[in-house]
N, C-alpha and C positions, 0 to 999 in steps of 0.2 A: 522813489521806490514804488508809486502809484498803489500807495494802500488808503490814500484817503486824507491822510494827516499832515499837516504843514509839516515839514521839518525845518534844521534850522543850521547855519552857515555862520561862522563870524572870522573877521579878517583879524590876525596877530599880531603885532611888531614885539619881537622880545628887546628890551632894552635895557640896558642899566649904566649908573654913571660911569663906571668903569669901558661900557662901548661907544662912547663918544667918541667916535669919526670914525667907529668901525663900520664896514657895510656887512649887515646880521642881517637875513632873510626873514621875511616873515613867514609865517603860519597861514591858514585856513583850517580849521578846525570844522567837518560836514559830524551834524546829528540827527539820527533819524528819533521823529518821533515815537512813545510806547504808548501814545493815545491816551493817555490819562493825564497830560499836563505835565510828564516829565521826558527828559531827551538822555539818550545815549550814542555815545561818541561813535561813531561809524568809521571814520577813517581824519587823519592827520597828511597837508598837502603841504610841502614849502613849494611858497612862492618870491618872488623880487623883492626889490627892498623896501620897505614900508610900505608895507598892503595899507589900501584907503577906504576902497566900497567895493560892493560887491554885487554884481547882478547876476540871473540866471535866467538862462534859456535854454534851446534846443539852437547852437551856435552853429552845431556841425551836420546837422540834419538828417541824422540818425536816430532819433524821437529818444532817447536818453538827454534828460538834463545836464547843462556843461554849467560853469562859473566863470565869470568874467570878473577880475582883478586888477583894479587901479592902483597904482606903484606909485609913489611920491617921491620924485627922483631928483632929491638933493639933501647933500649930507654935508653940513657945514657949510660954508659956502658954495663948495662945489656942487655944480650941477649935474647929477647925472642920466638927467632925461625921463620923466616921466614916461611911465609904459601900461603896458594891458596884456594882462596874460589870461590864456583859456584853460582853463583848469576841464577836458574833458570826461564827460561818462563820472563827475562824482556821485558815487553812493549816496545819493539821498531822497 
């Protein structure tokens, strides 16, 4: 949001014993900072299935900030392909 202040990104897997071998998307949760050391929630992304890490850059070359999303693509045994998703233009 180029006011100066880090903000801050964190990748989600909601899971509980009851979703075992379910495929549950995960979250990205973007918060901009209020400059004093606390953050406020800016916007909620679902992404693929088990978000891993997170990078950001200018992916799409638009000079807005994107998010880059590693997916952990295996659910039980099954494989189902590790991926990377662009989360463009998040608010933060």
């Amino acid at each position: 949001n180029k006011d100066g202040y880090d903000d801050l990104a964190a990748s989600i897997e909601i899971r509980t014993e009851q979703d075992i071998g379910v495929e549950t998307p995960g979250i990205i949760d973007a918060m901009v900072s209020l400059g004093d050391g606390s953050f406020q929630l800016s916007t909620t992304v679902q992404v693929g299935l088990r978000p891993r890490g997170l990078g950001v850059g200018d992916m799409t070359g638009d000079g807005i900030a994107d998010l880059a999303v590693t997916e952990y693509g295996r659910i039980g045994i099954r494989d189902t392909g590790d991926t990377v998703t662009i989360v463009r233009g998040v608010p933060i």
